[in-house]
C-alpha positions in Angstrom: 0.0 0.0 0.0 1.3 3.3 -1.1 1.0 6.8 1.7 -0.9 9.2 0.5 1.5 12.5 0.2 -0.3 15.8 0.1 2.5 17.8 1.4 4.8 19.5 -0.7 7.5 21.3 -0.1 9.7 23.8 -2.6 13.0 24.3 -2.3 14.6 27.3 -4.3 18.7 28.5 -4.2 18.3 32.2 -4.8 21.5 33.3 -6.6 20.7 35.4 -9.5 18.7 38.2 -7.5 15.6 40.5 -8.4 13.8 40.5 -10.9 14.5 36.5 -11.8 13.4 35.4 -8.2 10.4 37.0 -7.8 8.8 35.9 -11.4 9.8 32.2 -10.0 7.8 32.8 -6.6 4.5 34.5 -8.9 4.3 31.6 -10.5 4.1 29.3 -7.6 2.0 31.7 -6.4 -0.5 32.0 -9.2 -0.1 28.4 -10.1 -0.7 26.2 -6.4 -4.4 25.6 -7.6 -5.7 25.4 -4.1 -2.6 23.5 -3.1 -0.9 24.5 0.5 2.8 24.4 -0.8 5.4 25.6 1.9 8.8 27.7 -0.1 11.4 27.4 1.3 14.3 30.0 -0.4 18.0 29.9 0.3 19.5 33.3 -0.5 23.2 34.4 -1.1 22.3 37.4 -2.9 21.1 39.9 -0.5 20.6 43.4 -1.9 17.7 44.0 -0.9 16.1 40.5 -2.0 15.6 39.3 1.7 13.4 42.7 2.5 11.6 42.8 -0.8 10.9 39.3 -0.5 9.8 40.1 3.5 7.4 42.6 2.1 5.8 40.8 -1.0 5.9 37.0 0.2 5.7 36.7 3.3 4.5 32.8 3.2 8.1 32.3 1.9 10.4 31.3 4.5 13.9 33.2 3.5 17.2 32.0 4.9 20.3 33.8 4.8 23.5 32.6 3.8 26.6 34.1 3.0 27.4 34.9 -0.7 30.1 32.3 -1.1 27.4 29.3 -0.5 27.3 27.3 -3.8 24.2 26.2 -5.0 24.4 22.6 -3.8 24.8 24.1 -0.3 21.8 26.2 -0.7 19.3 23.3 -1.2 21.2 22.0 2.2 20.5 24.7 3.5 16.8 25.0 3.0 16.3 21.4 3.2 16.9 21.4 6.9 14.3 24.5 6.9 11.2 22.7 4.8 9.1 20.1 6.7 6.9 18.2 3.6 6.5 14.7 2.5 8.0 15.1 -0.9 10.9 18.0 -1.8 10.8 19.7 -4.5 13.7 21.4 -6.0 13.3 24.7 -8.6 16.3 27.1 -9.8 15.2 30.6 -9.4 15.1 31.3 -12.9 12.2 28.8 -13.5 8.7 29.8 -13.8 6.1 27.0 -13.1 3.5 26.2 -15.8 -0.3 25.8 -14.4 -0.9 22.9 -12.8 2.7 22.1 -11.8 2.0 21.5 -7.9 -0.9 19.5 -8.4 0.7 17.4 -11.0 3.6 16.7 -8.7 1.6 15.9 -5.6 -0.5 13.6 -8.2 2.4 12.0 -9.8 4.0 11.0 -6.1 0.6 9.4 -5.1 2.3 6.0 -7.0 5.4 4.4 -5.7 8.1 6.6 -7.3 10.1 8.2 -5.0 11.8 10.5 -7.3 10.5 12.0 -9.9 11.8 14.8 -12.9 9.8 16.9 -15.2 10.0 18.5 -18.7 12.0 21.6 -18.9 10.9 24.8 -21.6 12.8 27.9 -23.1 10.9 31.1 -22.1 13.6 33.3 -23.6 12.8 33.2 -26.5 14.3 36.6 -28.5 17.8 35.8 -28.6 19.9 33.5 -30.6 22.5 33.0 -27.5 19.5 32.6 -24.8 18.1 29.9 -26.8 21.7 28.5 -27.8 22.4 28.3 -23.5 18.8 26.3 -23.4 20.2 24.0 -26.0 23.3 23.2 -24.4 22.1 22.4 -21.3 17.9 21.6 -21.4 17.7 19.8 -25.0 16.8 15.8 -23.1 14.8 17.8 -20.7 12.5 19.6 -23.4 9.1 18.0 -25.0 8.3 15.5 -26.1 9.9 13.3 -23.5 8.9 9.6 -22.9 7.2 8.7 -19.1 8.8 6.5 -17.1 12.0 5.4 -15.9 14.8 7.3 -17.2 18.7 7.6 -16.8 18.5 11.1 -16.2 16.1 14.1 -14.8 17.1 17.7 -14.5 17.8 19.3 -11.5 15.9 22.5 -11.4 12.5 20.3 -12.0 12.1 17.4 -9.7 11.0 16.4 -6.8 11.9 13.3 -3.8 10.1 11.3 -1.5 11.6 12.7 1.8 13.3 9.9 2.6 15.0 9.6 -0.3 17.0 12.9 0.8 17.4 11.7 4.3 19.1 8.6 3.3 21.3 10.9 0.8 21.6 13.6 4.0 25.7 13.2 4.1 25.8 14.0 0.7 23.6 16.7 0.7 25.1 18.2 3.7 28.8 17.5 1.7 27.4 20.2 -1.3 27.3 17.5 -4.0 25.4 18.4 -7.1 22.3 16.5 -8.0 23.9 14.8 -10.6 26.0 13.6 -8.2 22.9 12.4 -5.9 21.2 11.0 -8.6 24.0 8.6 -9.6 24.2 7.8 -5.8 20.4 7.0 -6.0 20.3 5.2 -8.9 23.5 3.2 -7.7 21.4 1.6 -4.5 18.4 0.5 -6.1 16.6 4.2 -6.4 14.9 4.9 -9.8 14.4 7.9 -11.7 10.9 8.3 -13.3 10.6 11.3 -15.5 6.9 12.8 -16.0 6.8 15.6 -18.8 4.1 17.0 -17.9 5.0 18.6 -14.8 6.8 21.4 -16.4 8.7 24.6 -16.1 10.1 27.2 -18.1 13.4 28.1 -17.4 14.0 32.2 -18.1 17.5 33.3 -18.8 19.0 36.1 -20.7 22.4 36.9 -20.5 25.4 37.5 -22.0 27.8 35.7 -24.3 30.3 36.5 -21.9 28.0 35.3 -18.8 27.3 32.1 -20.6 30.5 31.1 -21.7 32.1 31.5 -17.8 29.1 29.3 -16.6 29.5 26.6 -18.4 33.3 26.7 -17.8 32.3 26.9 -14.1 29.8 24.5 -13.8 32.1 22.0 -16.0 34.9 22.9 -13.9 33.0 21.7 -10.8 31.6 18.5 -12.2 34.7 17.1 -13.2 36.3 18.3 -10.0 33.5 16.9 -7.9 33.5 13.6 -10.3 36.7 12.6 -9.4 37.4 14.4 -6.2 39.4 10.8 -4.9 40.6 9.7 -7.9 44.1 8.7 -8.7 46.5 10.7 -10.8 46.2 8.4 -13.9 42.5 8.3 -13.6 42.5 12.0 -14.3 44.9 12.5 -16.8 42.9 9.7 -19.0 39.7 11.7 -18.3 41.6 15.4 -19.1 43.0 14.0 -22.5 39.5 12.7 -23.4 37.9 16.1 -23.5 39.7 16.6 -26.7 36.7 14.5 -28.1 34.0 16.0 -26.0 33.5 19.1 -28.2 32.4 17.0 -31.4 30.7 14.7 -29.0 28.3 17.1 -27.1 27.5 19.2 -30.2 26.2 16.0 -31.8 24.6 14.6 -28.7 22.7 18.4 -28.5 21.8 18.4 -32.4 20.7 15.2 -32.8 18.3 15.7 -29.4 16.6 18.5 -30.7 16.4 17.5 -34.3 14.5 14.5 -33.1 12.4 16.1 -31.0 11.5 17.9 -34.6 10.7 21.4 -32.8 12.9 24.5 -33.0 15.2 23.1 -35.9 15.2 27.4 -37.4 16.3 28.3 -34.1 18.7 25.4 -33.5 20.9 26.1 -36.7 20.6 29.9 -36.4 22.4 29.8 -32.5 24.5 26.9 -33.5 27.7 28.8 -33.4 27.1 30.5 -30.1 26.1 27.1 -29.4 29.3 25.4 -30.2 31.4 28.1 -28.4 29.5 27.0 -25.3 30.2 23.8 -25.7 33.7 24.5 -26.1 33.6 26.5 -22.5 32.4 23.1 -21.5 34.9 21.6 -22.7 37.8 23.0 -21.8 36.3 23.5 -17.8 36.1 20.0 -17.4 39.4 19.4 -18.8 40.4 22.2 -16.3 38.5 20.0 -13.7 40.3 16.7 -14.1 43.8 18.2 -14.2 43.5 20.9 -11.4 40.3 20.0 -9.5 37.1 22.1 -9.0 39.1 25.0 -7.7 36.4 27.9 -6.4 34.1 26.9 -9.6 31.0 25.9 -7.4 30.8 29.0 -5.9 30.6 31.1 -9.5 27.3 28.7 -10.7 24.4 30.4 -10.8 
């Protein structure tokens, strides 16, 4: 017999500030449907975030922590602070489509314990916004089979509590959900992906911005990856990422071409696109030589 969960809890790192953060909590709040949801933000910014967010949303419960928290210690961080059956974990820059809360509640009724969602571009008027969305969202976009998957992205998904409890040690350690999810998936845990729970991640940026994220967050994977791994180990890894330009960029095309939705857009970013993946590239080669170095701190 399966427990009936009805409460949900949202979990939200704040590091990209006002206005990004507030269009993230409108959404939840224009989109709950009648459902009680308890938000739970971990902010780094400051700058007047914590008071606005005081004044305008005072359901939210805001804690503080200093600005050199990475993300991953964020969601710690507001994880001990949220209380509900099942965890769900949003990036600030997301905005909720109707329905969201109620599917996710719905969805957890069944026996999966964790559970990811479809992700969709809402910046949609430049070439390099839509270009970032490729590079890192094209296997979370629609269409998207149900059911178990390898994979689920980390700004859309949600946990059975005591899946994170039994991960606490890693959670507590900063590890990135990829990172949790191979842990999960490694003792028996499955990953069920249900597209339509879905959000729309909003980003617009510079090529400049961009390009020092992905090094960043590559940097930090591949430091994180093989934080206790031999000397050998690492330099096999670092020489591979020669190949993982050509190897990404097909991975990315191929997705979306497949997906047969935004092909104009696809071939009109691809060269911002490529230099992205390039960034990638050469941070996780970074990574596996040098370690993660201060990288986790510069994600956003």
């Amino acid at each position: 017999m399966t427990k009936d969960y009805h409460n949900l809890s949202v979990i939200i790192a704040s590091v990209n500030g006002l206005p990004i953060l507030e269009e993230c909590l409108e959404s939840l709040r224009q989109h709950s449907e009648g459902v009680e949801l308890e938000i739970v933000v971990a902010d780094r910014c400051n700058n007047g975030l914590r008071k606005f967010v005081r004044q305008h949303y005072p359901q939210v419960k805001l804690v503080e922590a200093p600005g050199e928290f990475t993300v991953p210690q964020l969601r710690a961080l507001a994880f001990r602070g949220c209380s509900g059956d099942i965890i769900a974990v949003l990036e600030d820059h997301c905005i909720v489509e109707p329905y969201w809360a109620r599917r996710m509640i719905a969805a957890h009724e069944g026996e999966h314990p964790v559970i990811g969602g479809s992700v969709e571009n809402a910046a949609c008027e430049r070439l390099v916004d839509w270009a970032a969305f490729f590079c890192e969202y094209s296997q979370a976009m629609k269409p998207m089979p149900e059911g178990e998957v390898d994979a689920v992205p980390g700004n859309n998904v949600s946990y059975k509590r005591w899946v994170l409890e039994q991960l606490r040690k890693d959670l507590e350690a900063g590890k990135w959900d990829f990172v949790l999810h191979e842990r999960m998936k490694a003792s028996g845990i499955p990953l069920y992906s249900v597209p339509s729970i879905t959000v729309c991640h909003k980003m617009s940026a510079s090529l400049g911005w961009y390009i020092l994220q992905k090094f960043h967050f590559a940097r930090s994977y591949a430091g994180m990856r093989f934080v206790n791994s031999s000397w050998s180990r690492r330099i096999l890894y670092g020489g591979g990422t020669i190949l993982l330009p050509f190897m990404l960029t097909y991975r990315t095309v191929s997705c979306v071409w497949k997906k047969g939705r935004y092909h104009r857009e696809l071939l009109l970013s691809l060269p911002v696109l490529v230099l992205l993946i390039l960034a990638w590239g050469f941070g996780e080669a970074v990574g596996y030589f040098f370690g993660a170095g201060s990288s986790s701190t510069k994600v956003a």
